[in-house]
Structures are given as structure tokens and as C-alpha cells.
TORKOL-4160 file (C-alpha; in steps of 0.2 Angstrom, whole numbers, padded with zeros to 4 digits, m for minus):
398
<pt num="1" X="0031" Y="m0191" Z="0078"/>
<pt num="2" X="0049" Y="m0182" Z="0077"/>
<pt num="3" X="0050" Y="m0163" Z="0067"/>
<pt num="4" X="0061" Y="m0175" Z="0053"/>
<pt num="5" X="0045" Y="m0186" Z="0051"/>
<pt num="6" X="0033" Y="m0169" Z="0053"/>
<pt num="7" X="0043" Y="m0163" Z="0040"/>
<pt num="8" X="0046" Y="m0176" Z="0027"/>
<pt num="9" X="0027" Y="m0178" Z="0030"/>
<pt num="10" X="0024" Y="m0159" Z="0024"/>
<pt num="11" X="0036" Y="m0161" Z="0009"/>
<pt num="12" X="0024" Y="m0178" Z="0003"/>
<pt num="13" X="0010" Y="m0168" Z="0005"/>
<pt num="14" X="0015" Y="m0152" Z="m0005"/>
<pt num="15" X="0022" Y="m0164" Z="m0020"/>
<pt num="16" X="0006" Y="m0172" Z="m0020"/>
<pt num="17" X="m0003" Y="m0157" Z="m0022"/>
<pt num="18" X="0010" Y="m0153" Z="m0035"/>
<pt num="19" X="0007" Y="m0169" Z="m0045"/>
<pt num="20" X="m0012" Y="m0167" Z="m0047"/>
<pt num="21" X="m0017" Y="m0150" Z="m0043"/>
<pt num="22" X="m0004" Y="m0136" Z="m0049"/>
<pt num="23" X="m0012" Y="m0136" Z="m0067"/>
<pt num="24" X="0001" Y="m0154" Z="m0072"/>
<pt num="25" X="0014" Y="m0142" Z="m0072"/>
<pt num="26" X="0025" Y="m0154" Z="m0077"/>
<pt num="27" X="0015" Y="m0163" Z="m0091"/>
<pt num="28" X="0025" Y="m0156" Z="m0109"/>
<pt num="29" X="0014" Y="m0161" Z="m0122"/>
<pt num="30" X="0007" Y="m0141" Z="m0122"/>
<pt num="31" X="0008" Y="m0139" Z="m0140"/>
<pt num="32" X="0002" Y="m0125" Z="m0153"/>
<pt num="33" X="m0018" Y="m0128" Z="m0148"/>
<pt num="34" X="m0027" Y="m0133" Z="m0166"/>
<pt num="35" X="m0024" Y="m0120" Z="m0180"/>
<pt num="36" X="m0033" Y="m0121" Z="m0198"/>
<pt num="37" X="m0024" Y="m0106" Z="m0212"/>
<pt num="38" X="m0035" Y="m0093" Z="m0215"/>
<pt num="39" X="m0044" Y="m0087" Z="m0229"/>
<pt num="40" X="m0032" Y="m0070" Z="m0229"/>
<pt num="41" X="m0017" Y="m0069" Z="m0220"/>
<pt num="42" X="m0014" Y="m0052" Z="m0209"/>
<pt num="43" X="0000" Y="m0043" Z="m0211"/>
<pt num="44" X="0015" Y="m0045" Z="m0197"/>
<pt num="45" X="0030" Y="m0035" Z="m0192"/>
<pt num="46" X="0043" Y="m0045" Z="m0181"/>
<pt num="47" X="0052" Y="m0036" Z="m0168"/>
<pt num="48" X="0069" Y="m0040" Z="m0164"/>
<pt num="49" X="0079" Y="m0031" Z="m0149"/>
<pt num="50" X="0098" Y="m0033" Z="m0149"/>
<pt num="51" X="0112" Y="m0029" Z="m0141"/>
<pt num="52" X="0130" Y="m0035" Z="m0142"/>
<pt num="53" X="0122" Y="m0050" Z="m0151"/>
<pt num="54" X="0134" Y="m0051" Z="m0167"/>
<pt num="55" X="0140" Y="m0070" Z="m0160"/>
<pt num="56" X="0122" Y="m0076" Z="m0161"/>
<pt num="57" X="0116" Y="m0065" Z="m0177"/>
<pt num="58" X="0123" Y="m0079" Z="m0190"/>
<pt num="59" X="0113" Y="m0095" Z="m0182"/>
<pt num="60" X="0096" Y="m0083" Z="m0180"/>
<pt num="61" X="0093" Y="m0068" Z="m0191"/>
<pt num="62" X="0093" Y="m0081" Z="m0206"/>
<pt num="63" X="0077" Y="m0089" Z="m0199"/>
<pt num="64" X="0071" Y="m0075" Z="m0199"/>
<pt num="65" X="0072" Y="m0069" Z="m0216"/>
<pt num="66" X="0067" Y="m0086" Z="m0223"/>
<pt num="67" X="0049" Y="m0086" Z="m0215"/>
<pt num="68" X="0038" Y="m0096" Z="m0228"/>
<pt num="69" X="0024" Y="m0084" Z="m0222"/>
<pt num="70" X="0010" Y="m0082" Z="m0236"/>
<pt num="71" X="0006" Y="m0063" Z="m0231"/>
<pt num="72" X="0014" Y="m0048" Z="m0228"/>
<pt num="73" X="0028" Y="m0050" Z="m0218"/>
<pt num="74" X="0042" Y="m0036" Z="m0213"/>
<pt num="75" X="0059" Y="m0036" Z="m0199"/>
<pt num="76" X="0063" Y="m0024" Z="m0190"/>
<pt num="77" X="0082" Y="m0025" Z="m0181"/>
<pt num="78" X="0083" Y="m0012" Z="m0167"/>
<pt num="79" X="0101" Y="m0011" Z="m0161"/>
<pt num="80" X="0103" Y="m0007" Z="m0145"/>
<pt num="81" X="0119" Y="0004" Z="m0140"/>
<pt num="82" X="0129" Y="m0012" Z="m0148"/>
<pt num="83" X="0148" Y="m0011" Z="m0148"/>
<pt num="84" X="0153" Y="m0027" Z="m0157"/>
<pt num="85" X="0143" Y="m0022" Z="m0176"/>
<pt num="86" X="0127" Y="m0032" Z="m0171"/>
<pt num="87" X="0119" Y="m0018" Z="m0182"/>
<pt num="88" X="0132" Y="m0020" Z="m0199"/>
<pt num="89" X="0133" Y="m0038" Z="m0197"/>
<pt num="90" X="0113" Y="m0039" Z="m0198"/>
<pt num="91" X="0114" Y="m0029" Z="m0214"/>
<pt num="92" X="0126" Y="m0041" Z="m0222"/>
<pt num="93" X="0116" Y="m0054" Z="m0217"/>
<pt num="94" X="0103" Y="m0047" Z="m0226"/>
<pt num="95" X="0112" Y="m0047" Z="m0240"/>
<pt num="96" X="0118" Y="m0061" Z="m0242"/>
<pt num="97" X="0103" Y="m0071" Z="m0238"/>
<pt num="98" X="0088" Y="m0063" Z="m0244"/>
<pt num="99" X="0070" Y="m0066" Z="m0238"/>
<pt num="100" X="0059" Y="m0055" Z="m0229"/>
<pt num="101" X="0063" Y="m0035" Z="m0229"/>
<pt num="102" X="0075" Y="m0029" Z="m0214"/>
<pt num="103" X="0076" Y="m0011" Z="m0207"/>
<pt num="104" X="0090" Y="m0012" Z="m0194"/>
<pt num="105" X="0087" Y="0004" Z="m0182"/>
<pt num="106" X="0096" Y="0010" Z="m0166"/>
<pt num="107" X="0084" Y="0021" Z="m0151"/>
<pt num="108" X="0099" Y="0028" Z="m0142"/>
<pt num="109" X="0098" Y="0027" Z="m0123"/>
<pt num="110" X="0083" Y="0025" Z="m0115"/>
<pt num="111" X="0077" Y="0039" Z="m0106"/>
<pt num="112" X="0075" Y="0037" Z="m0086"/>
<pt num="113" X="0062" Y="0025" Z="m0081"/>
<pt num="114" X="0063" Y="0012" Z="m0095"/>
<pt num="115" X="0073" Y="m0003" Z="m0095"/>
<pt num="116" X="0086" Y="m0006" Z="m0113"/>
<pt num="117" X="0075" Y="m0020" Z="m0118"/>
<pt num="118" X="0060" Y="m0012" Z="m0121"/>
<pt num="119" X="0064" Y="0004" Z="m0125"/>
<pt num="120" X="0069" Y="m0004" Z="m0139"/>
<pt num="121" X="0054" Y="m0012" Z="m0142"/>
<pt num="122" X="0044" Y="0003" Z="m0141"/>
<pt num="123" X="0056" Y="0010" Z="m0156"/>
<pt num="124" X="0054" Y="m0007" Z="m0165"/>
<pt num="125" X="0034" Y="m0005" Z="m0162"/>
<pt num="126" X="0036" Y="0015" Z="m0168"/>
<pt num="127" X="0045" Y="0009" Z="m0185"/>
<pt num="128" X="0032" Y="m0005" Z="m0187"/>
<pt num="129" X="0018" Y="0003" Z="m0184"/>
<pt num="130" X="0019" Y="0014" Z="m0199"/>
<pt num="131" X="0015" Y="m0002" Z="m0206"/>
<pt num="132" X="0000" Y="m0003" Z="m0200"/>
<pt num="133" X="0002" Y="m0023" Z="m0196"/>
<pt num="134" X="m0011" Y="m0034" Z="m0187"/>
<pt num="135" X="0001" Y="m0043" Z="m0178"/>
<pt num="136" X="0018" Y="m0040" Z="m0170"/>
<pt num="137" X="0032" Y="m0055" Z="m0167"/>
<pt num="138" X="0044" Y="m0050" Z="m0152"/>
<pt num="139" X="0055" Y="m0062" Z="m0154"/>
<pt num="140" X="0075" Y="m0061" Z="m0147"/>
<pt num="141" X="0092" Y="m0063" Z="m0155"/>
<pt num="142" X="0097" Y="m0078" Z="m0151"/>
<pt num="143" X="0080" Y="m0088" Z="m0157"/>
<pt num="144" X="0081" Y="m0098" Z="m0172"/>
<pt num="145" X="0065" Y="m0101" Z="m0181"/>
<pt num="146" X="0056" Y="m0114" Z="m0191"/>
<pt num="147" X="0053" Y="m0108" Z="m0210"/>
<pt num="148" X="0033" Y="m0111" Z="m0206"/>
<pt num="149" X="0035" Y="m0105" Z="m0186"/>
<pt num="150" X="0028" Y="m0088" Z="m0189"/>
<pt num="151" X="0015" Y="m0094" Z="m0202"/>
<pt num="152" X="0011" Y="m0107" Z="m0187"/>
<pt num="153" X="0008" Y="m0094" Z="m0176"/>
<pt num="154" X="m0003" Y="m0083" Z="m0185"/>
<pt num="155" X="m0015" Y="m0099" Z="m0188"/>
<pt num="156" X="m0015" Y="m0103" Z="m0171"/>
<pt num="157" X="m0020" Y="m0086" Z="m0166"/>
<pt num="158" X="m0034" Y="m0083" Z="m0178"/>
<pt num="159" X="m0038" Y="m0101" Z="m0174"/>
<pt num="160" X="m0042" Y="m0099" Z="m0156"/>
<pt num="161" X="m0047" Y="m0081" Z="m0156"/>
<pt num="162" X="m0030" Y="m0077" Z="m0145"/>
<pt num="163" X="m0023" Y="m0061" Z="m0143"/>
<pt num="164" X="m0005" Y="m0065" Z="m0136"/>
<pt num="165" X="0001" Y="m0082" Z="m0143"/>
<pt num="166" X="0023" Y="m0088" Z="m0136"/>
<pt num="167" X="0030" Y="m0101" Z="m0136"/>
<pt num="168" X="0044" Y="m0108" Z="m0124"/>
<pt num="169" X="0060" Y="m0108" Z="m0136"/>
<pt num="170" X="0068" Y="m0123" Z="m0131"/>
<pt num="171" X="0085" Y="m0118" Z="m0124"/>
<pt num="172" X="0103" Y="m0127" Z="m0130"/>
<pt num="173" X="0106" Y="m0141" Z="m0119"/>
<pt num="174" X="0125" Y="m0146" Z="m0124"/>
<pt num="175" X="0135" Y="m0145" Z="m0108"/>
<pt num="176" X="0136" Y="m0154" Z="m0094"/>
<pt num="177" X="0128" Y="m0136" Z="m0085"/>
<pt num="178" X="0117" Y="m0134" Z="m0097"/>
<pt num="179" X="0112" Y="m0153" Z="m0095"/>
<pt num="180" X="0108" Y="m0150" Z="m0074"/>
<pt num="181" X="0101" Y="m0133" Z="m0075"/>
<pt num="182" X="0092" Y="m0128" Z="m0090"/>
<pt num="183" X="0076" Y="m0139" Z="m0090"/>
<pt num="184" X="0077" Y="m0138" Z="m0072"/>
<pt num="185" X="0072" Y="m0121" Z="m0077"/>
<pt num="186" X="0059" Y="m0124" Z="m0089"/>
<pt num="187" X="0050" Y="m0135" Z="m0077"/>
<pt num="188" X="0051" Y="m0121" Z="m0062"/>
<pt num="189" X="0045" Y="m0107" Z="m0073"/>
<pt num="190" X="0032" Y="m0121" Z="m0077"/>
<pt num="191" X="0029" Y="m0125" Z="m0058"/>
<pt num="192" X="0026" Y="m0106" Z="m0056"/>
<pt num="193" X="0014" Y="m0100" Z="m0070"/>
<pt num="194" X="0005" Y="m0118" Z="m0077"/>
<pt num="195" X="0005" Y="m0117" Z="m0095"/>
<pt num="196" X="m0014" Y="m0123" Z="m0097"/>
<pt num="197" X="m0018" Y="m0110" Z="m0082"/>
<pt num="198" X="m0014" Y="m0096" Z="m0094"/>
<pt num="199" X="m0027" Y="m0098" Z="m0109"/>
<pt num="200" X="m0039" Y="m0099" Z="m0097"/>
<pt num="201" X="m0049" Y="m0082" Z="m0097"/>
<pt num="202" X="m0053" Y="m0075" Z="m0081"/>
<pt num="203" X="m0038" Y="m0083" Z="m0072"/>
<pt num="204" X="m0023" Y="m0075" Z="m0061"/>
<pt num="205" X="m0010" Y="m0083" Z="m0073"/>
<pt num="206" X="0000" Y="m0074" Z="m0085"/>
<pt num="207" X="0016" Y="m0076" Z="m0091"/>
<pt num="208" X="0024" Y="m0076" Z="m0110"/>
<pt num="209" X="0042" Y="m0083" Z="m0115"/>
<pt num="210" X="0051" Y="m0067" Z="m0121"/>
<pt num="211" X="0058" Y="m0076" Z="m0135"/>
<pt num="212" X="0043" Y="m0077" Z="m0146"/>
<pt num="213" X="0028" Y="m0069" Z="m0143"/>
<pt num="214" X="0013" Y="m0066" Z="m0159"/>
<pt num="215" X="0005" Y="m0051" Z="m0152"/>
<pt num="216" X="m0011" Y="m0044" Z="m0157"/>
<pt num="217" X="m0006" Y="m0026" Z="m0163"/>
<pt num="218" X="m0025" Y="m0018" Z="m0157"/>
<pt num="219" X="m0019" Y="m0029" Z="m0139"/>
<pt num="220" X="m0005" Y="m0022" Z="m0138"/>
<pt num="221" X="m0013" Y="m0003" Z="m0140"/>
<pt num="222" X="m0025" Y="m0007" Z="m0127"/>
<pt num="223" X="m0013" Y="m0014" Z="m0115"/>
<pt num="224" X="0000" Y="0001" Z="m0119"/>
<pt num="225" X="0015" Y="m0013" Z="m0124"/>
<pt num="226" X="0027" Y="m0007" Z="m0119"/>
<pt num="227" X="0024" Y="0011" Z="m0109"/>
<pt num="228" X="0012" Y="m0001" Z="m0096"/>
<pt num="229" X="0028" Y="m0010" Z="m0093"/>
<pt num="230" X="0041" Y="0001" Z="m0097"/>
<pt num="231" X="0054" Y="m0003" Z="m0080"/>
<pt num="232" X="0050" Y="m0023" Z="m0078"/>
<pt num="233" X="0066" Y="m0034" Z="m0078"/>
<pt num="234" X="0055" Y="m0049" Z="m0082"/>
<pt num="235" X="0046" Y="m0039" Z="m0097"/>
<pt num="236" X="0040" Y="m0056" Z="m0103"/>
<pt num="237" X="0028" Y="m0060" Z="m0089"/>
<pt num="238" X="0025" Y="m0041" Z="m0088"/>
<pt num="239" X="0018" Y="m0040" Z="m0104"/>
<pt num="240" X="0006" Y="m0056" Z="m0105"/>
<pt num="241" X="0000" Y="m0048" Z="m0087"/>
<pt num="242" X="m0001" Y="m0033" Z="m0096"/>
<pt num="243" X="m0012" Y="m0039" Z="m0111"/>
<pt num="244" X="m0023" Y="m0053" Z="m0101"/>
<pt num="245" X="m0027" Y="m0040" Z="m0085"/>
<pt num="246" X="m0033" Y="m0027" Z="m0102"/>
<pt num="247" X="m0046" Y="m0040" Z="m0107"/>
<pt num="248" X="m0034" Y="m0052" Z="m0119"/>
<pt num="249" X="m0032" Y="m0071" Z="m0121"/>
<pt num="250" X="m0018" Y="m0076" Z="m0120"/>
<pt num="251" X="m0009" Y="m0092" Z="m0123"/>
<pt num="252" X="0010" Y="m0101" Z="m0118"/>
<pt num="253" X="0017" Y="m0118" Z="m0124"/>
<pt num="254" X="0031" Y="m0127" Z="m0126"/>
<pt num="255" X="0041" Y="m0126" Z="m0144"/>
<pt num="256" X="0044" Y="m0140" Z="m0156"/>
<pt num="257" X="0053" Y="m0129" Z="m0168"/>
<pt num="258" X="0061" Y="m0112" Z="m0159"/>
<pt num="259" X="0076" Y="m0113" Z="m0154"/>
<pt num="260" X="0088" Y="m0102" Z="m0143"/>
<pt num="261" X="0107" Y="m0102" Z="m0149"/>
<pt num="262" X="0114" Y="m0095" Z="m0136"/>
<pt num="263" X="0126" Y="m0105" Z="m0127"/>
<pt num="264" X="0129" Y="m0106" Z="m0109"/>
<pt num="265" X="0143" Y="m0119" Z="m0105"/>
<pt num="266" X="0148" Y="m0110" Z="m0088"/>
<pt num="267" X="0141" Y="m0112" Z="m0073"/>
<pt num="268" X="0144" Y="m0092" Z="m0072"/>
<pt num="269" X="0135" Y="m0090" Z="m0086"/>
<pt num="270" X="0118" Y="m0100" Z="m0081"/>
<pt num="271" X="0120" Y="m0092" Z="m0064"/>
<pt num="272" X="0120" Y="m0075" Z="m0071"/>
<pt num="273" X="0106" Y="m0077" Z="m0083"/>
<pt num="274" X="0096" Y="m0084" Z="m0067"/>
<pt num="275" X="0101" Y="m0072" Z="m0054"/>
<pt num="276" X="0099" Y="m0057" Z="m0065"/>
<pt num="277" X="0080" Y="m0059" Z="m0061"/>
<pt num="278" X="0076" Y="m0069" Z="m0047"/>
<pt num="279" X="0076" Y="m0055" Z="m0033"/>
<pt num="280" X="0064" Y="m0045" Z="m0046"/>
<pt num="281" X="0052" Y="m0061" Z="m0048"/>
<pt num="282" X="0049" Y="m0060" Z="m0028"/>
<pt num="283" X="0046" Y="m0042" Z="m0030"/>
<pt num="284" X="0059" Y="m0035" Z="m0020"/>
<pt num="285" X="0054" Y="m0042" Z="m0004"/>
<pt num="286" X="0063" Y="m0049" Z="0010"/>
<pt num="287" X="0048" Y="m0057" Z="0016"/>
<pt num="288" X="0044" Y="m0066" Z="m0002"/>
<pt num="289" X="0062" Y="m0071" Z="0000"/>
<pt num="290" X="0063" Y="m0078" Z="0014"/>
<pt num="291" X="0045" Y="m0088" Z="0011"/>
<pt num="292" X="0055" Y="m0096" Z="m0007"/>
<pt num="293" X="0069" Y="m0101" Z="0002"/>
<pt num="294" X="0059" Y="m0108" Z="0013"/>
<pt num="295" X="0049" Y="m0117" Z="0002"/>
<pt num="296" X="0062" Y="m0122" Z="m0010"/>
<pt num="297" X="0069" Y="m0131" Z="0007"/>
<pt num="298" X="0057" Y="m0141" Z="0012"/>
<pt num="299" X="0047" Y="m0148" Z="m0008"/>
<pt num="300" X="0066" Y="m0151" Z="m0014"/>
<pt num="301" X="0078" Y="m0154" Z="0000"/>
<pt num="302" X="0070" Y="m0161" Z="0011"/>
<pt num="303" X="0067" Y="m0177" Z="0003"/>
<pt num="304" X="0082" Y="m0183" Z="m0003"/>
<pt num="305" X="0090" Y="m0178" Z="0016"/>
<pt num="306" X="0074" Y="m0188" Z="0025"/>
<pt num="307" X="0076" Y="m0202" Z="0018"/>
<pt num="308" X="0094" Y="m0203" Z="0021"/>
<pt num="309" X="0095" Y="m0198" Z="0039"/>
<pt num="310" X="0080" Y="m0210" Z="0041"/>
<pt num="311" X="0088" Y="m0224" Z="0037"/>
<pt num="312" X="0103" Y="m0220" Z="0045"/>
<pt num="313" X="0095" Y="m0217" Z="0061"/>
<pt num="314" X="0082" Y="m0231" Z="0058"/>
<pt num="315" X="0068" Y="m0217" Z="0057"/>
<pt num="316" X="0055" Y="m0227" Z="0046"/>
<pt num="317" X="0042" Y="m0214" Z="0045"/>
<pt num="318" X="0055" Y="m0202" Z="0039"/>
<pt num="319" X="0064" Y="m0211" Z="0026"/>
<pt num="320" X="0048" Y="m0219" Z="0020"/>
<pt num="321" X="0040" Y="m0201" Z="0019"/>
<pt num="322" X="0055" Y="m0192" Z="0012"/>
<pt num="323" X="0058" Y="m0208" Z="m0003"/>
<pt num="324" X="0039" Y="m0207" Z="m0008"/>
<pt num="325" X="0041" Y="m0186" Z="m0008"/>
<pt num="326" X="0058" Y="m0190" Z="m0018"/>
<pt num="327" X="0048" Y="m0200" Z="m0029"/>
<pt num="328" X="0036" Y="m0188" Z="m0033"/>
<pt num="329" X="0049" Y="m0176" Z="m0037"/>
<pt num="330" X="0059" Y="m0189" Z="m0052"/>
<pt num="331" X="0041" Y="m0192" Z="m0058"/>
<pt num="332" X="0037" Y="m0178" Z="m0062"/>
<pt num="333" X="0053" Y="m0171" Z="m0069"/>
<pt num="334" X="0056" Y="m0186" Z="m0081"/>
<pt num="335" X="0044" Y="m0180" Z="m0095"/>
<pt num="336" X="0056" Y="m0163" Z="m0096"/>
<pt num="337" X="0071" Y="m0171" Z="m0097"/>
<pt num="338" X="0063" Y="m0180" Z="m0114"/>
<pt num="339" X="0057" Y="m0165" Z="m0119"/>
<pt num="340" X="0074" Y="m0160" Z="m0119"/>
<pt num="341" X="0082" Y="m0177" Z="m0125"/>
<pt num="342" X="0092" Y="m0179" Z="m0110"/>
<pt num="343" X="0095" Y="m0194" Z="m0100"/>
<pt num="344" X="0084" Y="m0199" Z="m0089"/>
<pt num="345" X="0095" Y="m0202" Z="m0075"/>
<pt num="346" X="0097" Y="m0186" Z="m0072"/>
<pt num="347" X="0081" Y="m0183" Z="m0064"/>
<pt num="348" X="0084" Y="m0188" Z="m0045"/>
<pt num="349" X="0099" Y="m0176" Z="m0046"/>
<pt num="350" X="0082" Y="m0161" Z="m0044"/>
<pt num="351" X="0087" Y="m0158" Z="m0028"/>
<pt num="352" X="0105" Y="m0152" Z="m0031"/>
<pt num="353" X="0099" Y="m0142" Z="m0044"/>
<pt num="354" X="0086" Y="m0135" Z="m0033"/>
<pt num="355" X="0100" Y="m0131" Z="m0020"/>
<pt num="356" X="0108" Y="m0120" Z="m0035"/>
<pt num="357" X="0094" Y="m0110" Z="m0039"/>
<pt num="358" X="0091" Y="m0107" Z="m0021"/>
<pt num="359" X="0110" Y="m0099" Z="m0019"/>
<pt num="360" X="0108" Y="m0090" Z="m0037"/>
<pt num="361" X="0090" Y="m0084" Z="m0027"/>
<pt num="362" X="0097" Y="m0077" Z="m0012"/>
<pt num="363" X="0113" Y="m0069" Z="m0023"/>
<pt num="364" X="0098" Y="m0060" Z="m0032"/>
<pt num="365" X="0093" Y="m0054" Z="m0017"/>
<pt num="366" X="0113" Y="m0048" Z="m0012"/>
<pt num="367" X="0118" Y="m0040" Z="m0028"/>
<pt num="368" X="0098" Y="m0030" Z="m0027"/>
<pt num="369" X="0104" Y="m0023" Z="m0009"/>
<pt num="370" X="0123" Y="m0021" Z="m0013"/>
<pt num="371" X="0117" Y="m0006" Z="m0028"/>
<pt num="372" X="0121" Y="m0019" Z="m0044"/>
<pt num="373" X="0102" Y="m0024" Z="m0046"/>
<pt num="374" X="0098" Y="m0035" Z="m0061"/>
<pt num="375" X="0112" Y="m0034" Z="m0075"/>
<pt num="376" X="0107" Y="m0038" Z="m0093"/>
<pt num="377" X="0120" Y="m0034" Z="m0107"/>
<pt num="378" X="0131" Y="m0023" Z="m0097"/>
<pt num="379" X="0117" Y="m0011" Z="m0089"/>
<pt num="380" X="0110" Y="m0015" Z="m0071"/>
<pt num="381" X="0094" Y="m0010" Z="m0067"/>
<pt num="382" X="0087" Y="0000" Z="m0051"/>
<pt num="383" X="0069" Y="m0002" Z="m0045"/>
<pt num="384" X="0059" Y="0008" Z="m0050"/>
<pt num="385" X="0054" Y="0016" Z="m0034"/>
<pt num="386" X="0074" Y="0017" Z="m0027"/>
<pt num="387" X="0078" Y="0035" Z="m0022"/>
<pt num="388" X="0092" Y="0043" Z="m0034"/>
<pt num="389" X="0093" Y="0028" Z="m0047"/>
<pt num="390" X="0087" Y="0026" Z="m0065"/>
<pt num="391" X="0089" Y="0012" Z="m0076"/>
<pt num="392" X="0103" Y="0010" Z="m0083"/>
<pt num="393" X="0113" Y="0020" Z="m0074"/>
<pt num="394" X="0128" Y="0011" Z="m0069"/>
<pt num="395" X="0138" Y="m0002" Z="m0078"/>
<pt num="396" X="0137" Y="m0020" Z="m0075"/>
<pt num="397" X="0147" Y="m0028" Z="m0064"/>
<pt num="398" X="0159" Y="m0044" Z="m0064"/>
């Protein structure tokens, strides 16, 4: 047998353990888990980072305020360092809407070693906690709730006893980038951390989706949210690590009724949001990098280039090995792209999608090692362990 046969071979064999033993990553119908309302409804304070957010504020900050939520229910607004009037504009929303009490705050810089996001959760968490609410909802900016989603939640977690309940907004999906690249990265961050692998006490995996998270407050104290994670890019994951390695349940789905607003119509845009992180997902390390690039080669390109040189070279083994593995690969992606009511055409285009987040990988890996580290709303982020750098320190770049 030739290395292309060897190979397409190798590709079948990792989407078949893909298909039936990788938790059914690609299965969507991960839902809130049965949830009955309880006899007294805790008290919870929503958490709600923002910077430079004033262009999302209008389609987001009103869902918040109109909660339908039977208990005691307060928002707390933390502007962070924003230049465009997030902060006035949330006020006047207030205002002219209603609904649930808002305090808008601002923390000033973070001090060396935190990154923005969180340290301006850890003020929104200060100002909550004189409170004294049972729950915290960390939820960003540009997420749009249901008028029952926090209600929802709060049952769900008394329901099953959970600690940490988020849900996977689902992301706007209007242009024709959006369309090739955002479920694409729903299904990979599914592929990565299973969603049913993550309520499973006991196990390795634990991740959350940043932008909404019902948190246990007594969880979040015995995790030490946010100090434990105070420098992590990807504070999401960091924090259901955080909460489920300190003893908590946790649990992750996808939403029916949380939305993000926040458009991405470019290219550029898309590849900012995924580069930003990538490098710090693999840890900083060549090694890890070189293994997913590897990896991402042979389960997604492979396949689809198989089958085609197979048949043009007349190599039956290979194009029948590459097509099946090719198979596998639309199979499986179809139940996303319903999720997100896309056509399902779209699906044997995975591989070219795979090829993007591939580049957007290894430019991760370029910007980390050029100084520029992870940008998020015009701060980049050091490692933690760099010699000579905080976060924060320099200003984004283009």
C-alpha cells in the first residue's frame, strides 16, 4: 500500500473514532437538562463586562433589563476603560427601558498580571457581592437574552444540583463569512471539549461559553473566580476548569434563546476573533502547534485531497478511503449547519474551512512570537511567565 492509501486510511480511522467515540460531539440536541421552578427563587446579580461596546449595547442591555425573573434580580454594567460612551449610553438605556436595577461601574486599569476582562469581572463580583446573591450571571455585551432565559437557568441549576450552568450563545450567521466559519467554530470547540463530557463529575473536561454562565456564588468563592484565573485569555474554559477541579458540577449546552449581536461580516474580523486565542488554547507550545497542525491536516484535508488524486491517478484504495473519511466529515457537520439554519450544502466545504482555521492557528502562533500576543479590544496580552511584559501593556495592533 502507498503513503496516500496509508494515509487516507489513518484519516477513516480517526473520523471513525470521531463519529462514535469523541462524547457525539457533533450531535446538537444538548439542551437545558430538565428543570422544575423552585419553591423560592435565590437572588441573582448579572455580571456584564464591556468595553468599547456602545454599537451592541441597544440590541443587548434591553434583554437584560426585561428578565421575567420571579426573584431578586440586580445588573451590574462594568465599563471597562471605554472610549465611545458604552457607560452613558447604558444609563440612558436604563432609562428609557426599565426593568431590572442597573449600576454601571468602571475598575480603572488592571493592575499587572490580570487580563481587562476579568479584572472587570472581579469589580462587577465586589459591587455584587454586597448583595449577598446566590447566583452570579456573567454574561457579555453583545448577548441578547430571552425574557425567561435567566429564570431558565436558575431552574436548571437548582434542578440538577449544578454549580456552573452556560449555555452556547448561538452566534449571528448573516454573511456569507459568517455562513463558512461560524458554526464551523461551534462544532470545533465542540470536537475539543464534548458537551455531555462536561457534566460528568469526575471527568478531565471543562469548558463554559463566556457569554452566559449562571455561577454558583459559594462556587465561585471556593474556586477563587476570578483571582484563580486572573491572566487566562480564554477566561471562559479557565473558569469551568477552575470551578469543576474545586469540587463543582458543571454543565455546557447549546442555546435555543441567547443570542450574540455582534456582527462579523469580514473575513478580518472572524480571523481576529479566532486568532486572538488560538496560540493560548495550545498553551504556548511549539510542540502543541505543530501536533494540531498536524492533525487538522490529516482528519480534514486529507480526505477531500485522497480521493481526488485517487481517482486521478487510478489509486482505488486511496479515493475509496479518502471519500468514506470525507463522508464522515459532512455527516457529521450537517446537524450544525441546522442548528444554525444554514444550508446544508454547505457542509462538504469543512475542509476549506478547516484549512482557514489552520492559517488563523499558525498566525496565533506568529503574532504570540512577534511581541503582539492575544489582542482583545485594543489591549494585547503577554504570557504570564514572558520576562519584562504585563498585560495590557501595549496597544493592539492592525
Amino acid at each position: 500500500m502507498s503513503a496516500l492509501v496509508w494515509t487516507a486510511v489513518g484519516s477513516l480511522a480517526a473520523w471513525l473514532w470521531l463519529l462514535l467515540g469523541q462524547g457525539f460531539f457533533w450531535r446538537t440536541d444538548l439542551r437545558l437538562p430538565p428543570r422544575r421552578e423552585p419553591d423560592d427563587w435565590p437572588s441573582v446579580c448579572v455580571v456584564v463586562p464591556a468595553r468599547d461596546e456602545a454599537a451592541v449595547l441597544p440590541d443587548s442591555l434591553p434583554s437584560l433589563l426585561a428578565q421575567d425573573y420571579p426573584g431578586r434580580a440586580e445588573i451590574f454594567l462594568v465599563d471597562d476603560g471605554s472610549s465611545d460612551g458604552t457607560g452613558e449610553l447604558a444609563r440612558e438605556l436604563a432609562r428609557r427601558h426599565g426593568g431590572l436595577p442597573l449600576t454601571v461601574s468602571s475598575p480603572g486599569d488592571p493592575p499587572a498580571g490580570w487580563t481587562g476582562k476579568l479584572w472587570a469581572v472581579r469589580h462587577g463580583i465586589g459591587l455584587a457581592r454586597a448583595r449577598a446573591p446566590e447566583y452570579l450571571l456573567l454574561t457579555d455585551a453583545d448577548i441578547a437574552h430571552a425574557p425567561d432565559s435567566l429564570r431558565e437557568l436558575v431552574a436548571a441549576a437548582r434542578a440538577g444540583g449544578f454549580d456552573l450552568v452556560s449555555q452556547m450563545a448561538r452566534l449571528r450567521v448573516e454573511s456569507v463569512w459568517e455562513r463558512l466559519v461560524v458554526p464551523a467554530f461551534v462544532y470545533f470547540f465542540a470536537q475539543l471539549y464534548p458537551f455531555r463530557w462536561i457534566a460528568v463529575k469526575g471527568s478531565r473536561t471543562a469548558a463554559a461559553a463566556g457569554g452566559c454562565v449562571l455561577l454558583r456564588t459559594e462556587a465561585a468563592e471556593r474556586a477563587r473566580i476570578p483571582d484563580a484565573v486572573r491572566h487566562a485569555v480564554i477566561d471562559d474554559v479557565a473558569v469551568a476548569r477552575a470551578v469543576k477541579g474545586s469540587g463543582g458540577h458543571i454543565w455546557l449546552g447549546l442555546a435555543e434563546h441567547v443570542d450574540s449581536v455582534r456582527p462579523y461580516p469580514r473575513l478580518h474580523d472572524l480571523w481576529r476573533m479566532v486568532s486572538r486565542s488560538a496560540y493560548a488554547q495550545l498553551r504556548h507550545n511549539p510542540l502543541v502547534l505543530a501536533g494540531t497542525v498536524a492533525g487538522l491536516a490529516v482528519v480534514y484535508l486529507v480526505p477531500p485531497v485522497a480521493l481526488c488524486v485517487g481517482l486521478a491517478l487510478g489509486n482505488a484504495g486511496a479515493a475509496v478511503a479518502g471519500g468514506l473519511a470525507w463522508l464522515l466529515m459532512t455527516v457529521t457537520y450537517l446537524p450544525m449547519l441546522r442548528y444554525y439554519r444554514q444550508p446544508l450544502w454547505i457542509a462538504p466545504s469543512l475542509p476549506v474551512t478547516a484549512f482557514l482555521y489552520l492559517l488563523m492557528t499558525v498566525d496565533s502562533a506568529v503574532q504570540h512570537y512577534r511581541g503582539r500576543g492575544a489582542a482583545w479590544k485594543g489591549r494585547t496580552y503577554a504570557r504570564p511567565d514572558t520576562p519584562g511584559t504585563r498585560p495590557d501593556a501595549a496597544p493592539e495592533q492592525p
